[in-house]
C-alpha positions in Angstrom: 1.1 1.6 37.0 -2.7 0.8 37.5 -3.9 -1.4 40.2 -6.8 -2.8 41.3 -8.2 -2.3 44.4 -11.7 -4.1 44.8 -13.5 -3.4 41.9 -11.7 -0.2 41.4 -8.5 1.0 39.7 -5.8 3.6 41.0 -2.5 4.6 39.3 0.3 4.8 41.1 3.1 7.4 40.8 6.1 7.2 42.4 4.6 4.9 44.9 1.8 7.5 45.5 -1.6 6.4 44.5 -4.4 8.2 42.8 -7.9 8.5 43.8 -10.5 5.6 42.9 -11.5 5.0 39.2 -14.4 3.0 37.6 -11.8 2.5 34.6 -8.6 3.8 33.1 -8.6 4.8 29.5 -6.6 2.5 27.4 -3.7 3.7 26.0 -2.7 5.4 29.6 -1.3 6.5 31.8 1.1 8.4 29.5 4.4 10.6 30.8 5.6 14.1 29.3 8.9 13.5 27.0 10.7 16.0 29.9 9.3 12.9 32.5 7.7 15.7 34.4 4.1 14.7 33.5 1.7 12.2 34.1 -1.8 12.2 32.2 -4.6 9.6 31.7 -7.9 9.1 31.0 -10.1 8.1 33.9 -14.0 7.2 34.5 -16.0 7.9 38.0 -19.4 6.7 37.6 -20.9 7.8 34.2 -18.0 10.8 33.2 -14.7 10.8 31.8 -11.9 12.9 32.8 -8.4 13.5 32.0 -6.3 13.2 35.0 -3.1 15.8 34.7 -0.3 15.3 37.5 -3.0 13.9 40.3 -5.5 16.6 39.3 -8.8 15.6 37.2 -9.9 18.2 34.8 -13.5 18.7 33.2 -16.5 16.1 33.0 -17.1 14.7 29.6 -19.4 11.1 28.6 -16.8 9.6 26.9 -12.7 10.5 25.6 -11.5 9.8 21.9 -8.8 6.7 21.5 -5.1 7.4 22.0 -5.9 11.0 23.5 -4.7 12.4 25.7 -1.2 14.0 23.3 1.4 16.2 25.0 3.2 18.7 23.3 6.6 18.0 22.5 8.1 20.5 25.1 6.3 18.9 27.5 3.8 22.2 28.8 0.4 21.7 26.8 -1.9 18.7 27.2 -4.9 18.5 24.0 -7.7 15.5 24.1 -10.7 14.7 21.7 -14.3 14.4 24.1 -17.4 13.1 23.5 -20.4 15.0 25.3 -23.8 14.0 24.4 -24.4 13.9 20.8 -21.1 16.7 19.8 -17.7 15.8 20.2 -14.5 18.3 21.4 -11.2 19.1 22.0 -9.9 20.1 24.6 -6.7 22.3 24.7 -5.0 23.4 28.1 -8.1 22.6 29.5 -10.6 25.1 27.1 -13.1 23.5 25.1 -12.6 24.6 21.5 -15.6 24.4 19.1 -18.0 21.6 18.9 -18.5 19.4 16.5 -20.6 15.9 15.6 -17.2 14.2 15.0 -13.8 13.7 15.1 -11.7 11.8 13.1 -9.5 8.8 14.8 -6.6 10.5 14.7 -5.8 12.7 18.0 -5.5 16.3 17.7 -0.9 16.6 16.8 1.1 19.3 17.9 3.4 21.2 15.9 6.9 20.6 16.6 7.6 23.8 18.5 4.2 23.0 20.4 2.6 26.2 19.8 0.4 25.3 17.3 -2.4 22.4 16.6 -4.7 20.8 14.4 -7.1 18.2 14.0 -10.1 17.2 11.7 -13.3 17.4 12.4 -17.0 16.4 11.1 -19.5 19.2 10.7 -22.8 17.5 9.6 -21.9 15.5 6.4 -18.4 16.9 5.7 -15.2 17.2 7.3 -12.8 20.4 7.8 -9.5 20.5 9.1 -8.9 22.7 12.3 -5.7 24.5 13.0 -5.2 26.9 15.7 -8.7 27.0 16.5 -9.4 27.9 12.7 -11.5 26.2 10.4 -10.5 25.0 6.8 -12.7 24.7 3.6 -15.1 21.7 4.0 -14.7 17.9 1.9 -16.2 15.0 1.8 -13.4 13.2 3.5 -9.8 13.9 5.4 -6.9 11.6 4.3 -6.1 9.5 7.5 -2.7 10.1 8.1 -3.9 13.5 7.7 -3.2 16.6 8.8 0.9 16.8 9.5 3.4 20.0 10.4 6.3 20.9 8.5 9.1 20.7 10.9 9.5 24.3 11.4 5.6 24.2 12.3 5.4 26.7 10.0 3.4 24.7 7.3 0.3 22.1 7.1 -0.4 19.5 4.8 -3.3 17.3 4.7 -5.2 14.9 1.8 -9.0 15.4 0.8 -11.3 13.7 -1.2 -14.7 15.3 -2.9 -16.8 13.8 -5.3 -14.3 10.8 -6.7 -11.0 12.8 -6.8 -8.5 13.2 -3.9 -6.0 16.0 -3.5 -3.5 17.1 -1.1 -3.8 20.6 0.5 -1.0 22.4 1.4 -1.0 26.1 3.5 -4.6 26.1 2.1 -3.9 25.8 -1.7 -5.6 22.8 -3.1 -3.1 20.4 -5.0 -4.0 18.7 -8.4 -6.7 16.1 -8.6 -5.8 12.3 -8.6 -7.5 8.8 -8.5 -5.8 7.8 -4.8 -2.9 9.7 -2.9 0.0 8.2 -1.1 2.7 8.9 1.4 3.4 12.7 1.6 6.0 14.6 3.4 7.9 17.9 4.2 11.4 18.5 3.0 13.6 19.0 6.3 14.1 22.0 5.9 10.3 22.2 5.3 10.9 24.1 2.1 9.4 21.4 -0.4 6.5 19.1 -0.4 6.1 15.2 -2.1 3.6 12.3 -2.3 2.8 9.7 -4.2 -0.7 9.4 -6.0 -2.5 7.8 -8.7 -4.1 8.6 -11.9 -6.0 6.3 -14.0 -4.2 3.1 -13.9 -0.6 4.7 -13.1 1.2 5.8 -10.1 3.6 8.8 -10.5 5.1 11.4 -7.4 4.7 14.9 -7.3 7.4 17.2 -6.0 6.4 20.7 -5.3 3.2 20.4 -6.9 5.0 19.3 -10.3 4.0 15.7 -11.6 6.5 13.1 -12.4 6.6 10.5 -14.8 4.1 7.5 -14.4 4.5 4.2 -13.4 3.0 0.3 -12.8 4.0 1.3 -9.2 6.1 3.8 -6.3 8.0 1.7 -3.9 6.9 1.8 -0.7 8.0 4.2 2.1 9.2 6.6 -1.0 9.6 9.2 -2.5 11.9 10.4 0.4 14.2 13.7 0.5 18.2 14.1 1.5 18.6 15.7 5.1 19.7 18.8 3.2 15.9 18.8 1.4 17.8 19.8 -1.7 17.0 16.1 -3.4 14.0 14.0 -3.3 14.3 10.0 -4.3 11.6 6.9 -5.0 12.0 3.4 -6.4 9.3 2.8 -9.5 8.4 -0.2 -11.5 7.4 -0.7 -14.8 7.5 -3.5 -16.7 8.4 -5.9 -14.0 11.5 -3.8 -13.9 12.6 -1.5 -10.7 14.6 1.4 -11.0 15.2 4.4 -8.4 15.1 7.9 -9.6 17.2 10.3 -7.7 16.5 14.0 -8.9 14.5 12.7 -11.8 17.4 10.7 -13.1 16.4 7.2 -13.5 18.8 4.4 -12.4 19.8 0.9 -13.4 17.2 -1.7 -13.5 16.8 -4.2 -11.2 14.1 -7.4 -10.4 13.5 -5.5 -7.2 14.5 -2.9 -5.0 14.4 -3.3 -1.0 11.9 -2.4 1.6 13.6 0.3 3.7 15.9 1.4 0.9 17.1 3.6 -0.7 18.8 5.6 1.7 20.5 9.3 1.1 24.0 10.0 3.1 24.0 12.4 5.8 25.5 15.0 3.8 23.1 14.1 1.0 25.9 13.3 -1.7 25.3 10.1 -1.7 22.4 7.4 -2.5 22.3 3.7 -1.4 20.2 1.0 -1.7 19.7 -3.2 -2.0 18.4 -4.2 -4.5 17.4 -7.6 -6.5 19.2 -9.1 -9.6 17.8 -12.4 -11.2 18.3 -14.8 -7.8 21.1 -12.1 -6.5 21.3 -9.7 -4.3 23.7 -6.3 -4.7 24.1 -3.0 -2.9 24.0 -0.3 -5.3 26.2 3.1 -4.5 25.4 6.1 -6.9 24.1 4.1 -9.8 27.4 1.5 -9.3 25.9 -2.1 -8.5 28.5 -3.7 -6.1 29.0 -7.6 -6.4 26.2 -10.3 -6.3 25.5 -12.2 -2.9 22.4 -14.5 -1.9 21.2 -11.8 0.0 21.1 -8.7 2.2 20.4 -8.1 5.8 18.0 -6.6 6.4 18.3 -2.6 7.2 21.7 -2.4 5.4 23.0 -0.4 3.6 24.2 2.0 6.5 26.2 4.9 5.9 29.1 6.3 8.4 28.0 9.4 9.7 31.1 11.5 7.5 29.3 9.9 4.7 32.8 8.4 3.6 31.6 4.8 4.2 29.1 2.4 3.2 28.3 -0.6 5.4 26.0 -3.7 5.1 25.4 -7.4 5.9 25.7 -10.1 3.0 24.4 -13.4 2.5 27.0 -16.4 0.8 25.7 -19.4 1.1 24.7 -20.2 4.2 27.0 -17.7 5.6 26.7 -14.1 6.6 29.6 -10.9 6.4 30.1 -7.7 6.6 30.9 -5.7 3.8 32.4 -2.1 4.8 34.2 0.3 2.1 34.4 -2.5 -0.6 36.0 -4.7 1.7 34.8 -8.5 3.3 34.9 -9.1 6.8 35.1 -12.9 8.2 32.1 -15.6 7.6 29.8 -16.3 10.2 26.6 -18.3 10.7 24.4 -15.0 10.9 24.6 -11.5 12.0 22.9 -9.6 15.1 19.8 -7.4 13.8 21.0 -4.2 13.8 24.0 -4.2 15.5 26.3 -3.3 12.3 27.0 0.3 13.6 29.9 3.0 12.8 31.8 5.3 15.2 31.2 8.8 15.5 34.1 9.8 13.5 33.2 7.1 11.1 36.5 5.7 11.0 35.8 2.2 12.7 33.0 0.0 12.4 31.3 -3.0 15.1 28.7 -5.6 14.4 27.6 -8.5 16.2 27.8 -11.9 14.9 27.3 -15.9 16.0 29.2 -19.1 15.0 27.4 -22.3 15.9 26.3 -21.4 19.7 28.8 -18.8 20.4 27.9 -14.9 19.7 30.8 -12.9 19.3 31.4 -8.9 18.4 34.0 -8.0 15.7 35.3 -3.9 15.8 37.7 -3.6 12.8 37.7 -7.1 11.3 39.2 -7.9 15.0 37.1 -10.6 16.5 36.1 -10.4 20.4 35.9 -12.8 23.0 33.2 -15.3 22.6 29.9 -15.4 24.8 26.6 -17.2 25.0 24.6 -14.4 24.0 25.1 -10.7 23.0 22.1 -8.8 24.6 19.9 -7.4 21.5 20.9 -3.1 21.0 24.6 -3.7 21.0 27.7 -3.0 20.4 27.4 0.9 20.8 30.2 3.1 20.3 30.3 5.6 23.5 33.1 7.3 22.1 35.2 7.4 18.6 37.4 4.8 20.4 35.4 2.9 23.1 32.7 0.4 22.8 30.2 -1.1 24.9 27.7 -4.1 24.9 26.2 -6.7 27.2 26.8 -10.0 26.7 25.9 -13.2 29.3 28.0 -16.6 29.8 27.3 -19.2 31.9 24.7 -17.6 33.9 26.7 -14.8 34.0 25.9 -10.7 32.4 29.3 -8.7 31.6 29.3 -5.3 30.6 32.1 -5.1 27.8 34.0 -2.2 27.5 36.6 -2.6 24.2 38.8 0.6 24.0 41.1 0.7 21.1 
């Protein structure tokens, strides 16, 4: 925590406090993912340093926003610095190249953590550094940009030159287009999509191969199946919405979801929620389900065997739970995210309230009713048991429900 002592601040670890500090950088102090590591930013009189474990490292005027970043395993520590008129990062504590800018964005470690990138201003135009090497030079880095496949293996970031934009991926510039969207790695970092536009259409483009074009690409798509083998997005075109799953176009519906569609864990199977007239439906392989006054929101789930499809339904002014085809009891509303299946997949819990009374149902078998359900339960802790907090009358149970 940081504390003020006079007009000074010190952060305390563990009950042992730090040396005195003119300021703390916002944003920290920050700890290591292992919880081995503390870092922050920290100003003494007219210099910035990053303070790792108790120990401040080298002088600089001024540190870039949301730095410092710790690798994910924990053992290397990268920040952006500004000294004088050049800006630089910082990696394990040596200096790499100077530069007259960096961009907002903090330098991002591959997954493995041996490797890094960031981009960078030199003069007018901007390159993007990995692993101390510098890339071709453009008028302008995509923000989100640049990103690591997940076997850190691969880089992808967007560019723009001249009035055209274009992602770049393992160095190879993509095709030209009006305005670029969402990109992403495949899991098993194999293929590459993103959205983009050209002219007055939006189309995605999977492996460097344009699709069809349309009025608009749903946002947070296209997405890929956990294998990486299929690659999904919803579309509109004439008012209508449709999600294409390996360039096979679905039914059309008035709307399609935010945060849908989803792909099963064995990537067999799509789901999503989508809008009919003034209905609602859950659509399972291209089969729309039956028409409710809504969905709740983040549902569809799927069980993790990918056997089962769950989600919440509005009818009327009552709420159920719909899992494998089949209605559970009506209640006033459901707890956010609570609709959750076991391991195994074999049983499903959810969370639900009647009037003032909050109740958890496992199985279509209604629990014992409380006051209040504390928000993040039920959780299955095993195939069998389940656990949640709940408080009545001034009083906090843990519930343990074993079958």
């Amino acid at each position: 925590m940081i504390l003020l002592k006079g007009d000074k601040n010190v952060v305390v670890v563990d009950g042992s406090p730090s040396q005195e500090y003119d300021g703390i950088l916002i944003g920290t102090p920050k700890f290591s993912s292992d919880s081995k590591k503390v870092v922050y930013g920290a100003q003494k009189e007219n210099n910035w340093v990053v303070v790792v474990d108790g120990q401040p490292g080298l002088k600089h005027r001024g540190l870039l926003a949301r730095t410092p970043v710790i690798s994910p395993d924990s053992k290397r520590i990268a920040y952006g610095a500004y000294n004088g008129d050049k800006w630089v990062v910082v990696v394990d504590g040596i200096p790499e190249q100077e530069y007259d800018g960096l961009m907002e964005n903090p330098p991002i470690f591959s997954p493995d953590s041996k490797r890094i990138t960031y981009a960078a201003m030199k003069k007018n135009k901007w390159v993007v550094v990995i692993d101390g090497q510098e890339g071709s030079e453009y008028d302008e880095i995509e923000s989100v940009s640049p990103i690591f496949s997940p076997d850190s293996k691969r880089v992808l970031y967007g560019v723009h030159n001249g009035n055209k934009w274009q992602y770049v991926v393992d160095g190879h510039l993509g095709p030209e287009y009006d305005r670029i969207a969402k990109s992403l790695f495949s899991p098993d970092s194999k293929r590459v999509a993103y959205g983009a536009l050209k002219g007055k259409k939006d189309l995605v483009v999977v492996d460097g191969q344009p699709g069809p074009k349309y009025d608009e690409i749903l946002i947070n798509t296209p997405v890929f199946s956990p294998d990486g083998k299929r690659v999904m997005y919803g579309a509109n075109y004439d008012n209508k919405w449709i999600v294409i799953v390996d360039g096979q176009s679905g039914p059309e519906f008035n709307g399609i979801f935010d945060n849908t569609p989803i792909f099963s864990p064995d990537s067999k199977k799509v789901a999503y929620a989508s809008l009919k007239g003034d209905k609602s439906v859950v659509v399972v392989d291209s089969q729309p389900g039956p028409e409710f006054d809504g969905i709740f929101e983040n549902t569809p789930i799927f069980s993790p065997d990918s056997r089962q499809v769950a989600y919440g339904a509005q009818k009327g002014d009552k709420w159920v739970v719909i899992a494998n085809g089949q209605q559970g009891p009506e209640f006033d509303g459901l707890i956010e995210n609570s609709i959750k299946f076991s391991p195994n997949g074999n049983r499903i819990a959810y969370g639900a309230f009647n009037s003032k009374k909050w109740v958890v149902i496992v199985d279509d078998l209604v629990g014992p009713e409380y006051d209040g359900i504390i928000k993040g339960g039920p959780i299955f802790i095993t195939d069998g048991n389940l656990e949640y907090l709940a408080y009545k009358d001034n009083m906090l149970y843990r519930v343990t429900l074993k079958p």
